[in-house]
C-alpha angles and dihedrals in degrees: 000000000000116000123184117209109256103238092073121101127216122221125212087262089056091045090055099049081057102049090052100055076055123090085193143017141205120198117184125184116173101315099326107096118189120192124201119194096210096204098031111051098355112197119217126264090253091066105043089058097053087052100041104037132077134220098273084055097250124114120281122254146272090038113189126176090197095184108300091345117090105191117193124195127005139290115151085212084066102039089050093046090048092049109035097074 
């Protein structure tokens, strides 16, 4: 398992690298959950940082690379999907 210490922000370079080790991404934010299937219909770069950075411009937390998943934000229905099996 990697684990990055959590006072170190992530830039939008960093957030990209991430997305593309994944095969997919899930991006929460509140209620709303967008997934992106990273081979099949690949979004731009464009769009994966609006989705996966702040307002500051890092990337959102929690961040998880749950194998070739990479989730982003929090909702307590994906995490339990992802982990519960």
């Amino acid at each position: 398992m990697e684990t990055e210490n959590a006072s170190k922000k992530l830039s939008a370079g960093d957030a990209l690298r991430l997305a593309k080790d994944a095969t997919s991404v899930v991006i929460s934010k509140g209620r709303r959950v967008d997934r992106f299937m990273m081979q099949k219909d690949k979004p731009t770069d464009k769009i994966l940082l609006t989705h996966m950075l702040g307002p500051t411009g890092n990337l959102r937390a929690p961040t998880i690379r749950c194998g070739k998943t990479l989730l982003v934000g929090f909702n307590e229905e994906v995490y339990s999907e992802i982990f519960s099996t």
